[in-house]
N, CA, C, O and CB atoms as a CASP TS submission, in Angstrom:
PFRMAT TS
TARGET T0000
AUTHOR 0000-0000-0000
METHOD Language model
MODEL 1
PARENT N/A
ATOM      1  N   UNK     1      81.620  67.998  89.727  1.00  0.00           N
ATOM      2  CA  UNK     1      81.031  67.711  88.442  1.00  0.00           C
ATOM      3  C   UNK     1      80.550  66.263  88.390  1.00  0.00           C
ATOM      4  O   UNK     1      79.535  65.936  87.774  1.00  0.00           O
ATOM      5  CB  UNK     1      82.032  67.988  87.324  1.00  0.00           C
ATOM      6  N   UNK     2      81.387  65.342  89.119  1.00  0.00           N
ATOM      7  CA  UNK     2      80.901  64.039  89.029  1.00  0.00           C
ATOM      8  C   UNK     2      80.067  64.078  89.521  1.00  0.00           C
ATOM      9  O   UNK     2      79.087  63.758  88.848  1.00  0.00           O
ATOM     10  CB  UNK     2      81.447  63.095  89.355  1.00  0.00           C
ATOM     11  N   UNK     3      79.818  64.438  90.864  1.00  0.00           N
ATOM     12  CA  UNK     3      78.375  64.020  91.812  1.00  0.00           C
ATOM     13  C   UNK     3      77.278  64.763  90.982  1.00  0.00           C
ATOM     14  O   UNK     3      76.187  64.204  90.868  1.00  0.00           O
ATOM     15  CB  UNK     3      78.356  64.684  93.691  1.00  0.00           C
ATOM     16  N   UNK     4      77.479  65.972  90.397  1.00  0.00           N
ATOM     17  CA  UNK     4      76.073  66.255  90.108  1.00  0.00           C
ATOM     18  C   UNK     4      75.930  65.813  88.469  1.00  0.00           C
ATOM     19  O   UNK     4      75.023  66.370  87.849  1.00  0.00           O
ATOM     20  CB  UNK     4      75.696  67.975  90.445  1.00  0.00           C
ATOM     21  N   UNK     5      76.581  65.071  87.914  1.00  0.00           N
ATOM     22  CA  UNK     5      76.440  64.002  86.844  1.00  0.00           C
ATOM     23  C   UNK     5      75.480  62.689  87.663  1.00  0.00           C
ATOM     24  O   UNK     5      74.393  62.232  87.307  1.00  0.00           O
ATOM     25  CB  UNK     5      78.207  63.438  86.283  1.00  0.00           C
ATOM     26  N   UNK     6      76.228  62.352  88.719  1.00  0.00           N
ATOM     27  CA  UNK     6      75.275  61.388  88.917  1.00  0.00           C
ATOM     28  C   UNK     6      74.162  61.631  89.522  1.00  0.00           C
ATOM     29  O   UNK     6      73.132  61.033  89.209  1.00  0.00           O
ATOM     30  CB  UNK     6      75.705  60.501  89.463  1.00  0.00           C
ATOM     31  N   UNK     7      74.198  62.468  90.399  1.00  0.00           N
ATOM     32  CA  UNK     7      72.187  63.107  91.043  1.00  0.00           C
ATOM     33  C   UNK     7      71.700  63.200  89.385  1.00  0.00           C
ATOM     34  O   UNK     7      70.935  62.257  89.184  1.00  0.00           O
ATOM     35  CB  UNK     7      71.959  65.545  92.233  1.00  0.00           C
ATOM     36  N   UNK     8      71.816  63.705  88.616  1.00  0.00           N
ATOM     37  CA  UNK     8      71.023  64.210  87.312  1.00  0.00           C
ATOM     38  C   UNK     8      70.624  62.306  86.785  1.00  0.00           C
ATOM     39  O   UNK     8      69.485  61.871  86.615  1.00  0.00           O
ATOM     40  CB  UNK     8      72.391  65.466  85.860  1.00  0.00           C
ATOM     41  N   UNK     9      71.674  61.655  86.661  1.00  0.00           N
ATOM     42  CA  UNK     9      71.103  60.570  85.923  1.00  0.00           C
ATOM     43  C   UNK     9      70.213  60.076  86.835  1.00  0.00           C
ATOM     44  O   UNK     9      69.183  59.686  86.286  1.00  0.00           O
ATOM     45  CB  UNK     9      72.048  59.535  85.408  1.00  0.00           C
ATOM     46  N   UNK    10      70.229  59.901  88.424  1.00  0.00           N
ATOM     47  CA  UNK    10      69.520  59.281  88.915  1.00  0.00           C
ATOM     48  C   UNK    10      67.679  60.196  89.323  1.00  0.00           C
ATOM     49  O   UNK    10      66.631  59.668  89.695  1.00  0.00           O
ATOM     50  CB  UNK    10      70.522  58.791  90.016  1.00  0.00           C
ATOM     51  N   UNK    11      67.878  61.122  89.142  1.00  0.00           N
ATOM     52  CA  UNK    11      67.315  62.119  88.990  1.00  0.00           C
ATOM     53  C   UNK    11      66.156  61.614  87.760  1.00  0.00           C
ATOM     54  O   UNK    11      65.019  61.216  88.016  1.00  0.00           O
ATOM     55  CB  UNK    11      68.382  63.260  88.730  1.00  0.00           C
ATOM     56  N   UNK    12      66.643  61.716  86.637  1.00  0.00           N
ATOM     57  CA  UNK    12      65.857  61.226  85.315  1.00  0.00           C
ATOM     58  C   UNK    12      65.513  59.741  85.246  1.00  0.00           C
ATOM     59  O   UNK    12      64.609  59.415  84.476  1.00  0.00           O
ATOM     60  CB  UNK    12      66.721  61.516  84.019  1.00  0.00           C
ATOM     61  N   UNK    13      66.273  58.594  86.128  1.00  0.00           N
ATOM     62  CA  UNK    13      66.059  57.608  86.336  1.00  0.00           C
ATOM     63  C   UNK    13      64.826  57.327  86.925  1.00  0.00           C
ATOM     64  O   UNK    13      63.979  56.495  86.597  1.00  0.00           O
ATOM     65  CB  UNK    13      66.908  57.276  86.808  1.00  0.00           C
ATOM     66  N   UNK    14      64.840  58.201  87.914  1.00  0.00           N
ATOM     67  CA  UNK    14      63.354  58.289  88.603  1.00  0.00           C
ATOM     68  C   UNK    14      61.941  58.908  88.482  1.00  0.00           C
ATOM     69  O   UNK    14      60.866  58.567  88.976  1.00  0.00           O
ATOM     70  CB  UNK    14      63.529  58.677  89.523  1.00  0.00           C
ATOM     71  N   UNK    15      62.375  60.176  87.466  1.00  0.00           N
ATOM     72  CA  UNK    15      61.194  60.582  86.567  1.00  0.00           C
ATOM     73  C   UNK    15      61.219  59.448  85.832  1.00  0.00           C
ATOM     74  O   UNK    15      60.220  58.887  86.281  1.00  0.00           O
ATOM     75  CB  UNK    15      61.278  61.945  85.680  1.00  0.00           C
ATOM     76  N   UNK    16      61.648  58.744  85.043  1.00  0.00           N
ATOM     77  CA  UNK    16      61.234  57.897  84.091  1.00  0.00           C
ATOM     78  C   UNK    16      60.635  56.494  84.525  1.00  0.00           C
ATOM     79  O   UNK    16      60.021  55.732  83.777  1.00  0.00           O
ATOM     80  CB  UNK    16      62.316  57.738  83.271  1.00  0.00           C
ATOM     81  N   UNK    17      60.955  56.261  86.025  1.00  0.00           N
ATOM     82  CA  UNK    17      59.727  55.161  86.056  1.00  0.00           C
ATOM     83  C   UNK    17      58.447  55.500  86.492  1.00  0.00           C
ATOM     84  O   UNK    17      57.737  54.581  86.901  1.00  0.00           O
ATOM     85  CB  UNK    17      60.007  54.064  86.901  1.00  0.00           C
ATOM     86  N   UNK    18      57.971  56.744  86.486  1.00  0.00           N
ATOM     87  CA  UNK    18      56.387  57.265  87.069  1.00  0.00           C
ATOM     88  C   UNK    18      56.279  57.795  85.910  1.00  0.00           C
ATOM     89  O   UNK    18      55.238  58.437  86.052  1.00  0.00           O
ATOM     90  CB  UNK    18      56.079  58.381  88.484  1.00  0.00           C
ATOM     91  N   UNK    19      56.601  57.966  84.930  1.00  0.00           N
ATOM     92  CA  UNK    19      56.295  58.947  82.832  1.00  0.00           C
ATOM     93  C   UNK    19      55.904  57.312  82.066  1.00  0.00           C
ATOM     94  O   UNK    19      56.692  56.530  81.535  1.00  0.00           O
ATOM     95  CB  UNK    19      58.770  60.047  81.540  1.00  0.00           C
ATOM     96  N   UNK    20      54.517  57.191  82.237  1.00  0.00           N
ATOM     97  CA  UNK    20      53.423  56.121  81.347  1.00  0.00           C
ATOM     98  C   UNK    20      54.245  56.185  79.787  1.00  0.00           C
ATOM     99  O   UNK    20      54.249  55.269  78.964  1.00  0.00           O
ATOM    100  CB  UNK    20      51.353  56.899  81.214  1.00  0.00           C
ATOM    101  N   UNK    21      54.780  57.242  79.673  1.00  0.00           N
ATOM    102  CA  UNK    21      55.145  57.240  77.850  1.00  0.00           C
ATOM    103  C   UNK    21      56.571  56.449  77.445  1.00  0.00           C
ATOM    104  O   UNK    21      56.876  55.981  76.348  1.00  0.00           O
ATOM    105  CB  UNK    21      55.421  59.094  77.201  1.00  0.00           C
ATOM    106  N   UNK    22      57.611  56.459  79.127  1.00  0.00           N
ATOM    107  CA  UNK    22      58.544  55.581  79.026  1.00  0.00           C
ATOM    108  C   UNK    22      58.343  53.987  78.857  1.00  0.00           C
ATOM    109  O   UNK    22      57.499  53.578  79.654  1.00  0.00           O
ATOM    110  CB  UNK    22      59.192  55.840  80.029  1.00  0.00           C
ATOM    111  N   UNK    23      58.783  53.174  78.196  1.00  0.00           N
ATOM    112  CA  UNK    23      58.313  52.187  77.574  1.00  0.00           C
ATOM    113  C   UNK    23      59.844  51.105  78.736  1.00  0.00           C
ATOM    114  O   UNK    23      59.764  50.108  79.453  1.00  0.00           O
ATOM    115  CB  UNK    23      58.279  52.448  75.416  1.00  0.00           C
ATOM    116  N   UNK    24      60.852  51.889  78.396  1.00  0.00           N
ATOM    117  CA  UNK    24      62.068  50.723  78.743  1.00  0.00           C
ATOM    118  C   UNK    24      62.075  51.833  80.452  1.00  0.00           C
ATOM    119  O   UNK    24      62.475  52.996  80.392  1.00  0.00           O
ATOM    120  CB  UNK    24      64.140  50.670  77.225  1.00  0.00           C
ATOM    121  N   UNK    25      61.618  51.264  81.714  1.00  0.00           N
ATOM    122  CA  UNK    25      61.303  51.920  82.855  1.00  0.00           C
ATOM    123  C   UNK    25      62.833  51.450  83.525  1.00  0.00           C
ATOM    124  O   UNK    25      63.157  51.890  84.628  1.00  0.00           O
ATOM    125  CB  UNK    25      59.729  51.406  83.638  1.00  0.00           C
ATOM    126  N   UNK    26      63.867  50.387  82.646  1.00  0.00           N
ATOM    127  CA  UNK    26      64.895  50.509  83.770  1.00  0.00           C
ATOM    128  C   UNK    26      66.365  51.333  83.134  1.00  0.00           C
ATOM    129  O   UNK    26      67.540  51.554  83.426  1.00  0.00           O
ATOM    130  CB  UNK    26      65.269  48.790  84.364  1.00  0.00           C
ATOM    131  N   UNK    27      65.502  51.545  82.232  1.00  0.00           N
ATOM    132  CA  UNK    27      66.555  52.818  81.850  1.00  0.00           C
ATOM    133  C   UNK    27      67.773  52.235  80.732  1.00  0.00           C
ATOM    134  O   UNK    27      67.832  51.043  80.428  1.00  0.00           O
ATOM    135  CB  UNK    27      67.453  53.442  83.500  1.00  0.00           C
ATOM    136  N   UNK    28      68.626  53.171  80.238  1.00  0.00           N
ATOM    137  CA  UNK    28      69.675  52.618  79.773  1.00  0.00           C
ATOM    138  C   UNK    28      70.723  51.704  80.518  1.00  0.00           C
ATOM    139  O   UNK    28      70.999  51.886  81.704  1.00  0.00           O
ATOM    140  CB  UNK    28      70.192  53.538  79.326  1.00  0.00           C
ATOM    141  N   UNK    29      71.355  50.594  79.660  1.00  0.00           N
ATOM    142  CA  UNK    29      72.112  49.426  80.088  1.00  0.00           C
ATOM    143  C   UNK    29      72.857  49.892  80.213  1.00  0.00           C
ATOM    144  O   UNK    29      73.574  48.981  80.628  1.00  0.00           O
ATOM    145  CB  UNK    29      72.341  48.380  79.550  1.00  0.00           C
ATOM    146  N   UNK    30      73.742  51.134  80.212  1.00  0.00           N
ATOM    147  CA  UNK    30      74.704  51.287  80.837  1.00  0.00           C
ATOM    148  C   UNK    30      75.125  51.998  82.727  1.00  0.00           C
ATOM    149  O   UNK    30      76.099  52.244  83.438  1.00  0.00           O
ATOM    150  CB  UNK    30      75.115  51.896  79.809  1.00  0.00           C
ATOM    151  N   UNK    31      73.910  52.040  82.749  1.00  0.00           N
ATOM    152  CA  UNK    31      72.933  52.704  83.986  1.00  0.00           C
ATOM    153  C   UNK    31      73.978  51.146  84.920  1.00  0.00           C
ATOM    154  O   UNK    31      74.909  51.327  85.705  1.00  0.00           O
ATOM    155  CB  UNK    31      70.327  52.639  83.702  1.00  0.00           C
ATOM    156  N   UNK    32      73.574  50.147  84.604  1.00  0.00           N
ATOM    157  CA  UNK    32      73.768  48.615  85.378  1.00  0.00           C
ATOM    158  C   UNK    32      75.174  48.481  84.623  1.00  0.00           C
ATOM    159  O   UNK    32      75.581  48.796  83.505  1.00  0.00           O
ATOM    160  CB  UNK    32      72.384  47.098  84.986  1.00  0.00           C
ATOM    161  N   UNK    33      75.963  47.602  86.242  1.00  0.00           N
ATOM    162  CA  UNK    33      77.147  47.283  85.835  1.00  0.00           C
ATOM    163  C   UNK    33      77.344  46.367  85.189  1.00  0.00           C
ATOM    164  O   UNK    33      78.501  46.152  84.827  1.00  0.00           O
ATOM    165  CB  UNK    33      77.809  47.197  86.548  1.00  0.00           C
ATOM    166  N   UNK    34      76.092  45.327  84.733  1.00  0.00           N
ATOM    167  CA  UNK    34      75.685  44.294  84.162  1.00  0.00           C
ATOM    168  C   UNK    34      75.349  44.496  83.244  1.00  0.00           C
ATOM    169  O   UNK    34      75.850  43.734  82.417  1.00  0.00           O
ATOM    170  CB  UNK    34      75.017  43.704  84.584  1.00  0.00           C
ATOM    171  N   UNK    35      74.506  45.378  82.730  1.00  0.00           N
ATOM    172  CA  UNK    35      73.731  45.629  81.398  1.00  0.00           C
ATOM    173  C   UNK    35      72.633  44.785  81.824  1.00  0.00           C
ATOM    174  O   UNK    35      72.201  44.579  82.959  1.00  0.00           O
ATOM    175  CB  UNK    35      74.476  45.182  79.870  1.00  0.00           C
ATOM    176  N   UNK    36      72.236  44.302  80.611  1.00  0.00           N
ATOM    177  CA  UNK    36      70.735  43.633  80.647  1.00  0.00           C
ATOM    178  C   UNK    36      70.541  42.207  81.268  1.00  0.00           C
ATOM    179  O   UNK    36      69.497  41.554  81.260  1.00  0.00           O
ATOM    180  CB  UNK    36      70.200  43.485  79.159  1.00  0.00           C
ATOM    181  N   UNK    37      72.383  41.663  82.090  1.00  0.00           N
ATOM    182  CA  UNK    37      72.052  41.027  82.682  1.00  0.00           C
ATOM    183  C   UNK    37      72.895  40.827  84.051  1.00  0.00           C
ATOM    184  O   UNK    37      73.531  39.859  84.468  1.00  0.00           O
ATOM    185  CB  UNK    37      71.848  40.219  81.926  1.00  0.00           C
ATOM    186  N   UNK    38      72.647  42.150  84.606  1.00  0.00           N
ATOM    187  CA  UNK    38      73.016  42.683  85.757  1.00  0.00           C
ATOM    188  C   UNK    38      71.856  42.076  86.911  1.00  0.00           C
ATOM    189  O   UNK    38      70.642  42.256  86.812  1.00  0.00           O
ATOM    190  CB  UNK    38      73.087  44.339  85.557  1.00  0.00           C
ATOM    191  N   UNK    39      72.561  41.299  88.045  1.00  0.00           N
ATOM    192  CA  UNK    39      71.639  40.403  88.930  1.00  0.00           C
ATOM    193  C   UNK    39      70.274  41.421  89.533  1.00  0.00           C
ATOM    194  O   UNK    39      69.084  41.115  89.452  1.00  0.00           O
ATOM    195  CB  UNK    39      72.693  39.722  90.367  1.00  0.00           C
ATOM    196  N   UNK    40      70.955  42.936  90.260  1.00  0.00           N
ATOM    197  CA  UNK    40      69.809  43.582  90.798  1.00  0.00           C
ATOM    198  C   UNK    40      69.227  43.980  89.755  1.00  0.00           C
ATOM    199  O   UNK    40      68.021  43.757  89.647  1.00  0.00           O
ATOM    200  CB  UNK    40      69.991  44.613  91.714  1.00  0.00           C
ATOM    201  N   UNK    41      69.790  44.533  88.927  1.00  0.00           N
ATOM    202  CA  UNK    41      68.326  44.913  87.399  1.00  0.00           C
ATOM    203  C   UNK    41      67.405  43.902  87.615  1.00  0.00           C
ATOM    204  O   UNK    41      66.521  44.220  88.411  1.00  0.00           O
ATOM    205  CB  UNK    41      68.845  44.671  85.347  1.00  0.00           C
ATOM    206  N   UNK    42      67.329  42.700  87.124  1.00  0.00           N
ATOM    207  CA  UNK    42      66.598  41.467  87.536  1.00  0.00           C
ATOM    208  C   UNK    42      65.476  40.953  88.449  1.00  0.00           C
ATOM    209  O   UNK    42      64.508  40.207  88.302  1.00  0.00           O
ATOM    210  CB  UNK    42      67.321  40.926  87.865  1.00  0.00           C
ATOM    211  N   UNK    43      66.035  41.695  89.496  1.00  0.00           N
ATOM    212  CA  UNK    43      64.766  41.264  90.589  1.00  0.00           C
ATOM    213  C   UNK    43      64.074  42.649  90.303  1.00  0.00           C
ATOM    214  O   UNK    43      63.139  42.594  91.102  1.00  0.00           O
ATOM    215  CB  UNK    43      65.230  40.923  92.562  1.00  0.00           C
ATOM    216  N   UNK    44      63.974  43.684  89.746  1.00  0.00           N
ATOM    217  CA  UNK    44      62.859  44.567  89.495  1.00  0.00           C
ATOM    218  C   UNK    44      62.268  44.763  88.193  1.00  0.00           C
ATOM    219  O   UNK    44      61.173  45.298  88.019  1.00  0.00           O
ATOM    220  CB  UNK    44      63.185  45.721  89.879  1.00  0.00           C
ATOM    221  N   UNK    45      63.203  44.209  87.060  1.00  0.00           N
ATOM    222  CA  UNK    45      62.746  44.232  85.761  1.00  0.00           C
ATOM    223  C   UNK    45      63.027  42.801  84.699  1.00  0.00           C
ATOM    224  O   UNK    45      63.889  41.931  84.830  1.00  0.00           O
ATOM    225  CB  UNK    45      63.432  45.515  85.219  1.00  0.00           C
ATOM    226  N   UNK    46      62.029  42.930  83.702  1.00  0.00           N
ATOM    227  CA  UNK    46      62.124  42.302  82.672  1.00  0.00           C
ATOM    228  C   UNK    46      63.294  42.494  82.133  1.00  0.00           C
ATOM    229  O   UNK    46      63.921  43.548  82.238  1.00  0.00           O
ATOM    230  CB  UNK    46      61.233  42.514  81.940  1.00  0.00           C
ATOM    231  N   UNK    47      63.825  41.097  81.274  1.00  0.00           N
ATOM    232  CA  UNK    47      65.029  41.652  79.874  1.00  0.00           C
ATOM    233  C   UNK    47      64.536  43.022  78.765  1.00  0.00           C
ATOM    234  O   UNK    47      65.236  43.611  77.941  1.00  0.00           O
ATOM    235  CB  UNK    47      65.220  40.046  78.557  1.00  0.00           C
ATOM    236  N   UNK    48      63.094  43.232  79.116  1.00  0.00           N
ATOM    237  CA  UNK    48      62.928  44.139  77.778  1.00  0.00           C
ATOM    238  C   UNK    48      62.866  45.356  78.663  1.00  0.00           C
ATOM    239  O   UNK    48      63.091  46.356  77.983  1.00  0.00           O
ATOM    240  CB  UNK    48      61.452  43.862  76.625  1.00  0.00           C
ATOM    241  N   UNK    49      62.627  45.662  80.027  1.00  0.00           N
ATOM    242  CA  UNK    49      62.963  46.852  80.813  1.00  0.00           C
ATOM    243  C   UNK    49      61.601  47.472  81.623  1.00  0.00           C
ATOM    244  O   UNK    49      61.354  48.420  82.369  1.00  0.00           O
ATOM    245  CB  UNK    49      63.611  47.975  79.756  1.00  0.00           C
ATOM    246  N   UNK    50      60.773  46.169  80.912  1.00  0.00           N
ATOM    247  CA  UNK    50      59.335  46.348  82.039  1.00  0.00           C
ATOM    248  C   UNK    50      59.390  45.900  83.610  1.00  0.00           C
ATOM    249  O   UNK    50      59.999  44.919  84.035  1.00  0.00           O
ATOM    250  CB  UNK    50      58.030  45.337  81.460  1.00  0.00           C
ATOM    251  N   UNK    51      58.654  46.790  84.352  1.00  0.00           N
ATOM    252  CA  UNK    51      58.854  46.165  85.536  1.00  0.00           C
ATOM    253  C   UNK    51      57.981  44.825  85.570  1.00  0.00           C
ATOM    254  O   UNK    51      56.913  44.605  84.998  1.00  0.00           O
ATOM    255  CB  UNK    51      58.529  47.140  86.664  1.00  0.00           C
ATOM    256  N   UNK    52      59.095  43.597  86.797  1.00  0.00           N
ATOM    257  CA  UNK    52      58.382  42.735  87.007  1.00  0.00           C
ATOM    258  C   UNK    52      56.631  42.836  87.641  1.00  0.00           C
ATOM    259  O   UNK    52      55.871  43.800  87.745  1.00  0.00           O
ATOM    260  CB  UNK    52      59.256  42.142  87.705  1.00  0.00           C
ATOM    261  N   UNK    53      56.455  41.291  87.995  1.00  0.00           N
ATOM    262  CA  UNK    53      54.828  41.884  88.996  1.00  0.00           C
ATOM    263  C   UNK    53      54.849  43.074  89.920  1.00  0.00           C
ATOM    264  O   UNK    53      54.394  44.215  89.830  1.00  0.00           O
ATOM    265  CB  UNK    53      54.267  40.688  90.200  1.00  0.00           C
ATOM    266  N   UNK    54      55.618  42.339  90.956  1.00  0.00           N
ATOM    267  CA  UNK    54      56.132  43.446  91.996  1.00  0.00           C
ATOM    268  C   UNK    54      56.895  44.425  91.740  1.00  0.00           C
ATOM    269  O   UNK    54      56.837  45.245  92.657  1.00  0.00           O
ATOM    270  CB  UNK    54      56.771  43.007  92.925  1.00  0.00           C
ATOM    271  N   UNK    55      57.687  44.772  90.803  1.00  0.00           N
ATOM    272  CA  UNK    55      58.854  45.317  90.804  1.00  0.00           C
ATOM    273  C   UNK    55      58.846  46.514  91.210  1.00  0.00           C
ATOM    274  O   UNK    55      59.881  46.738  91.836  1.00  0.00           O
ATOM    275  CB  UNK    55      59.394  45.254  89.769  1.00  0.00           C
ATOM    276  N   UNK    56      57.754  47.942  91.120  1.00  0.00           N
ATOM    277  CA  UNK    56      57.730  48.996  91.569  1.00  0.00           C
ATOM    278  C   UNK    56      57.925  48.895  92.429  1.00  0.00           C
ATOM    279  O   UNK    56      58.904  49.398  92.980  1.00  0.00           O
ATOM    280  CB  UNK    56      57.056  49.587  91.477  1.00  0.00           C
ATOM    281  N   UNK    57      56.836  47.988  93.113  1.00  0.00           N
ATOM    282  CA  UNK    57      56.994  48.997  94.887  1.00  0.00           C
ATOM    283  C   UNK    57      57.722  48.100  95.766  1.00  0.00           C
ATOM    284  O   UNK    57      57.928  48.614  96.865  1.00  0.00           O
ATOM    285  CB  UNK    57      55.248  49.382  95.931  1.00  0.00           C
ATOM    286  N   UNK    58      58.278  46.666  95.603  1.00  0.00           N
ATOM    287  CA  UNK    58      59.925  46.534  95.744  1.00  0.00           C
ATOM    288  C   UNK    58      61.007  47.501  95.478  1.00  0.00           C
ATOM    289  O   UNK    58      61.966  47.632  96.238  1.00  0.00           O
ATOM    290  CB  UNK    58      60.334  45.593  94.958  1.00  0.00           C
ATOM    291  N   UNK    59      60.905  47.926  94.793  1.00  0.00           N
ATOM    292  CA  UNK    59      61.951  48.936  93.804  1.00  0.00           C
ATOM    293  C   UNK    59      61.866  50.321  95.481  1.00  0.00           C
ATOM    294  O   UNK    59      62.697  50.400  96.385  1.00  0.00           O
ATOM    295  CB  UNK    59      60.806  49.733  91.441  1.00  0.00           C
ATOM    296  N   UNK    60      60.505  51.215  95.298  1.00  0.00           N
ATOM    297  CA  UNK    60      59.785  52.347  95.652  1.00  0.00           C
ATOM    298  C   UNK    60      60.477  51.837  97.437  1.00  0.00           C
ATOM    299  O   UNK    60      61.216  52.564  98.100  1.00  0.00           O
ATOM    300  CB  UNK    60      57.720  52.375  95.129  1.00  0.00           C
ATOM    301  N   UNK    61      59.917  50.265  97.930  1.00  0.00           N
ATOM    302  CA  UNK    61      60.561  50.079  99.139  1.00  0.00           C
ATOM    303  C   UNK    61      61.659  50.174  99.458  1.00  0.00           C
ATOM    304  O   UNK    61      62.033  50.836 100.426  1.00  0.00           O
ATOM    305  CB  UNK    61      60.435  49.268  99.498  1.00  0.00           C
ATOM    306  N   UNK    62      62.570  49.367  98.513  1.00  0.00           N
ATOM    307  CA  UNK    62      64.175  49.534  98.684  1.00  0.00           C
ATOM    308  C   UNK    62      64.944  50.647  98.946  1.00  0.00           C
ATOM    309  O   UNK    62      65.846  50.808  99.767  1.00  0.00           O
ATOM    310  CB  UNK    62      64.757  49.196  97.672  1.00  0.00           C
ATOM    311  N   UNK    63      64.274  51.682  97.821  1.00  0.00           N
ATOM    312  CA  UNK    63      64.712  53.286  97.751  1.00  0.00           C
ATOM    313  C   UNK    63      64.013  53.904  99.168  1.00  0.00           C
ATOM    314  O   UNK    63      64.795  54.415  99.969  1.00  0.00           O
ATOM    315  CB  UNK    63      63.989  54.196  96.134  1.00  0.00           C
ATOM    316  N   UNK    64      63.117  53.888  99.378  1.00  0.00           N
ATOM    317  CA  UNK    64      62.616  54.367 101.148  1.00  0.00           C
ATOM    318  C   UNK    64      63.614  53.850 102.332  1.00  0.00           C
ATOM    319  O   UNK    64      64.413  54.536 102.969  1.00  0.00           O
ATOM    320  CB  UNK    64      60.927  53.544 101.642  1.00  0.00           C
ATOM    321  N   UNK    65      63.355  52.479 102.450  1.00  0.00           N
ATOM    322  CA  UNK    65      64.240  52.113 102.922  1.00  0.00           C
ATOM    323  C   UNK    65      65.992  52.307 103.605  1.00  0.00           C
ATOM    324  O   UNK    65      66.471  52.642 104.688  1.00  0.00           O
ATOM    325  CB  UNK    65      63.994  51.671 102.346  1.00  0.00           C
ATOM    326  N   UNK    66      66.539  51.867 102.221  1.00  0.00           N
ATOM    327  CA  UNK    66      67.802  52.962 101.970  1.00  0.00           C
ATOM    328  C   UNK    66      67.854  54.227 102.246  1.00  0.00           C
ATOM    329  O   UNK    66      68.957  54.557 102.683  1.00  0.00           O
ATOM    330  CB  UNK    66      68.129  53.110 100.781  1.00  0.00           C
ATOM    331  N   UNK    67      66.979  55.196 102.150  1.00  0.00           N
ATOM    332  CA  UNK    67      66.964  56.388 102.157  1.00  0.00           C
ATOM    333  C   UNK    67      67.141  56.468 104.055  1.00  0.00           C
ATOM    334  O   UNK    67      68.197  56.743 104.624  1.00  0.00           O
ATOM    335  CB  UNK    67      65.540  57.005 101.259  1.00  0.00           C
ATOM    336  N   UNK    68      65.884  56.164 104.716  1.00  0.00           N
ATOM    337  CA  UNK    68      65.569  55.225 106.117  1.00  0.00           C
ATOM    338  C   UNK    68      67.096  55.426 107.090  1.00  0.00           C
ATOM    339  O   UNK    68      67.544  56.131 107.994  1.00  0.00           O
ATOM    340  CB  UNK    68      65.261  53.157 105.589  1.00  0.00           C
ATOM    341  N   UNK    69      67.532  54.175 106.117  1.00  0.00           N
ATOM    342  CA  UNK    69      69.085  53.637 107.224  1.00  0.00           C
ATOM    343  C   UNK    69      69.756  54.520 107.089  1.00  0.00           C
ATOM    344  O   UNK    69      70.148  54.930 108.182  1.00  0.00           O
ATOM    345  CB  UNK    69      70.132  52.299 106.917  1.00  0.00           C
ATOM    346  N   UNK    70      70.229  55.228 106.035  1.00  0.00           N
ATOM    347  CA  UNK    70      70.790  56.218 105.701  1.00  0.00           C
ATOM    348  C   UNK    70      70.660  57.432 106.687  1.00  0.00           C
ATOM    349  O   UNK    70      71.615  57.975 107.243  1.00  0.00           O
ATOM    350  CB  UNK    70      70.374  56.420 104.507  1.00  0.00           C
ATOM    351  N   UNK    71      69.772  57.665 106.777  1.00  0.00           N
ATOM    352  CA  UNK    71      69.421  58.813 107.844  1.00  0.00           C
ATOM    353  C   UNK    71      69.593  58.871 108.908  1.00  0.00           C
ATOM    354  O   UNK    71      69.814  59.895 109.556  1.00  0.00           O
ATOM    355  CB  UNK    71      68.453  59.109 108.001  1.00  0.00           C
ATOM    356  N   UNK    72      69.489  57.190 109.503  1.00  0.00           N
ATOM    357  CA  UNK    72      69.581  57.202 110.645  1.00  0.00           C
ATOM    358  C   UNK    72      70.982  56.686 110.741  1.00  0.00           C
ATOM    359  O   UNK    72      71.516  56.666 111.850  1.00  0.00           O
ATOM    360  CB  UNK    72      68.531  56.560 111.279  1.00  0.00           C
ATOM    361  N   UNK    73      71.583  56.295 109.755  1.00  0.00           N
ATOM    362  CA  UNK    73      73.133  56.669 110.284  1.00  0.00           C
ATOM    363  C   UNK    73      74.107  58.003 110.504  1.00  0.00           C
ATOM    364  O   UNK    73      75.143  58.206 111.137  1.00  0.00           O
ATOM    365  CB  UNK    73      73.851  56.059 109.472  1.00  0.00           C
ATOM    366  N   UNK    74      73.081  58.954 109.499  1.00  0.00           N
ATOM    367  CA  UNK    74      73.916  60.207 109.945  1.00  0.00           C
ATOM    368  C   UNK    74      73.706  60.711 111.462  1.00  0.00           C
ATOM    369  O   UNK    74      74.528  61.182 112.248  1.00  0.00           O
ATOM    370  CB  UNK    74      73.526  61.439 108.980  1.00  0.00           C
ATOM    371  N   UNK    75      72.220  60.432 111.620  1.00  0.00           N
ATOM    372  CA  UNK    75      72.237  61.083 113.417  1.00  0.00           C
ATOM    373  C   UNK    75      72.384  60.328 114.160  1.00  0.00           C
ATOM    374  O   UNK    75      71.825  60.385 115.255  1.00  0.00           O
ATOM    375  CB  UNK    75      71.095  61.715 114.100  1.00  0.00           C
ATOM    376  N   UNK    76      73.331  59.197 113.743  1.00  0.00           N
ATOM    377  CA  UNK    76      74.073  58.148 114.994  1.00  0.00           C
ATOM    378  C   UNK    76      75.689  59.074 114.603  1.00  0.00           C
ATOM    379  O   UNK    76      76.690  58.630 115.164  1.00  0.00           O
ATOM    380  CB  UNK    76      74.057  55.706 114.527  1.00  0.00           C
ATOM    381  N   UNK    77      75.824  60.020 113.886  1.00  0.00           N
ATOM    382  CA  UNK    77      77.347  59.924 113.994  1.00  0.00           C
ATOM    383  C   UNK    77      77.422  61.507 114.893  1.00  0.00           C
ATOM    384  O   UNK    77      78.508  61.956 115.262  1.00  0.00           O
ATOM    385  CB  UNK    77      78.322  59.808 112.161  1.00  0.00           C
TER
END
């Protein structure tokens, strides 16, 4: 039940930064262990929840990325 609590939030986390009608793109503050002034929130978003200049496709890289190492640690094991 937990894990698929969290696929679902992260799930809607990620529809909601490609949905033009979402206004706050980093989601609810309780999403961050920081809230609104949680250090990684920061390097991809504004205090009001807009992404910075870069912030998407920093954001879009990180998540590839991660995804990346990830993978290739399972077929190292």
């Amino acid at each position: 039940m937990l894990a698929s609590s969290f696929i679902g939030v992260v799930a809607a986390f990620l529809a909601g930064l490609f949905d033009p009608r979402v206004l706050n793109k980093a989601g609810p503050d309780w999403f961050w262990m920081g809230g609104r002034g949680d250090v990684i929130r920061n390097l991809y978003f504004r205090p009001n929840g807009r992404f910075r200049r870069y912030g998407l496709p920093a954001l879009v890289l990180t998540l590839a990325a991660g995804s990346m190492a990830f993978y290739w640690l399972l077929q190292r094991i």
